[in-house]
N, C-alpha and C positions, 0 to 999 in steps of 0.2 A: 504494500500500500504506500509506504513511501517512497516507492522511486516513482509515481504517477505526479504529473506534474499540474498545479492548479495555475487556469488559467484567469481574470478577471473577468464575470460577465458582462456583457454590453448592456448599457441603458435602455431597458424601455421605454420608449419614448412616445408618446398620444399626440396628433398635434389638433390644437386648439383654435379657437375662432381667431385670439388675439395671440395666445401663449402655447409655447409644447409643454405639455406638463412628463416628468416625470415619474413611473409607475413605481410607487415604494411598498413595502410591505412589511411591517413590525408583528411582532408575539409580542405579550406581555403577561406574567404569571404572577399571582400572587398564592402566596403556599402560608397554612399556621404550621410549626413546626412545636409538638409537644415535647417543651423543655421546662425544667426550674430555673432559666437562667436565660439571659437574650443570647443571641448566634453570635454577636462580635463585640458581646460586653458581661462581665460578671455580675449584673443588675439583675434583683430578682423581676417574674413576672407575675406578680403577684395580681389577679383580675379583681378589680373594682377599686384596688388601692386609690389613693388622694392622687392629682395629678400633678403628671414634676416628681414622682416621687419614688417611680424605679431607674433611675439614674445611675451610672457608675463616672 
């Protein structure tokens, strides 16, 4: 698999009355991750705590 070589793909491109638009396309995930503790902090997660107030 690495010796296959990645190429850039070409812009898809629409064109427009005025403009060519750009064809983009994003993912976006949101996940709850069942911990005692945040992903990139030692802050408890304590549900319903005061706010401001699982902070590390």
């Amino acid at each position: 698999m690495l010796d296959q070589t990645f190429e850039t793909p070409k812009p898809k491109v629409i064109s427009g009355a005025k403009y060519d638009w750009e064809l983009v396309i994003g993912l976006e995930v949101h996940a709850q991750v069942s911990t005692n503790a945040k992903l990139f902090s030692g802050a408890s997660t304590t549900f319903g705590a005061e706010p401001n107030s699982n902070v590390a």
